[in-house]
C-alpha positions as CSV (number, residue, x, y, z in Angstrom):
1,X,168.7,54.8,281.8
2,X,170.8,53.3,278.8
3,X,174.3,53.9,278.2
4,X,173.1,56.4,275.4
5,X,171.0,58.4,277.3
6,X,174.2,59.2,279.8
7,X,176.3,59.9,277.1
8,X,173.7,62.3,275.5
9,X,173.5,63.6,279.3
10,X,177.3,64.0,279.9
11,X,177.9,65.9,276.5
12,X,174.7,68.2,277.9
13,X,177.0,68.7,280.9
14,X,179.6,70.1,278.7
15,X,181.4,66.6,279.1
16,X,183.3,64.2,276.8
17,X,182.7,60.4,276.9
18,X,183.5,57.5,275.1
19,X,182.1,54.4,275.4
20,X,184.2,51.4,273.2
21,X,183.6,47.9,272.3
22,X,187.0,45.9,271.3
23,X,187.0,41.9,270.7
24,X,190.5,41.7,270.6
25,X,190.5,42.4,274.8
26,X,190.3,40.2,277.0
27,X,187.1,38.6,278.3
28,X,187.0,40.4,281.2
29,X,187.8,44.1,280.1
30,X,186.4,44.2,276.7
31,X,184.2,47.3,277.4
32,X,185.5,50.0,278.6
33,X,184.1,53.6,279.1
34,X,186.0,57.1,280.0
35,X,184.5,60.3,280.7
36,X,186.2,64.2,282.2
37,X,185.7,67.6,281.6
38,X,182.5,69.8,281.2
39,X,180.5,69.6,284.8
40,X,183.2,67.1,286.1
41,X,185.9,70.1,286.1
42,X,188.5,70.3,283.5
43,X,191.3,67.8,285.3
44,X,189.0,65.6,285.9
45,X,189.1,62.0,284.3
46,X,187.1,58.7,284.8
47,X,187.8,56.0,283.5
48,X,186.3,52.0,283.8
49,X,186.8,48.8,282.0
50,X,184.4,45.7,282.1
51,X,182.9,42.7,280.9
52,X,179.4,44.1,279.8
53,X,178.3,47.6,279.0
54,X,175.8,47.3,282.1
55,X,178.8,46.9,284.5
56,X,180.6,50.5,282.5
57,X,177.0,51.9,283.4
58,X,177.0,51.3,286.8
59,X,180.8,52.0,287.4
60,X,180.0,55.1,285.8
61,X,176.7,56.2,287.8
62,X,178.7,55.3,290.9
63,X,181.6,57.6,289.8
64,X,179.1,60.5,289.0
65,X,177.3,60.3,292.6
66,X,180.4,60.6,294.2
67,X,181.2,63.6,292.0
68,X,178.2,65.1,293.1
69,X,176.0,65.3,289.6
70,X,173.4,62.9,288.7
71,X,171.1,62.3,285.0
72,X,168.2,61.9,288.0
73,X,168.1,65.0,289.6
């Protein structure tokens, strides 16, 4: 699963989520992805900043688990 595929998963879940790129960061935080509402409940609020988009992912898999909802079930 891509970072796309989430995100088209999340907003299926009634979910918002951004997922931003910004060069002018630093090195080691210049992804960063946040994600609440919908399934997660409406306080709810996640977010995780990186140095790739495949470390956001996984932050972000790891955070829905533990919430209980997953893209692969």
């Amino acid at each position: 699963m891509d970072i796309v595929e989430l995100m088209e998963w999340l907003i299926q879940q009634g979910c918002w989520a951004v997922f931003k790129a910004d060069g002018e960061r630093t090195p080691g935080t210049r992804w960063m992805v946040m994600v609440s509402g919908g399934a997660l409940g409406r306080d709810s609020f996640f977010r995780t900043d990186r140095a790739s988009p495949d470390a956001c992912l996984q932050d972000l898999l790891d955070y829905l688990e533990t919430a209980g909802l997953s893209p692969f079930a």
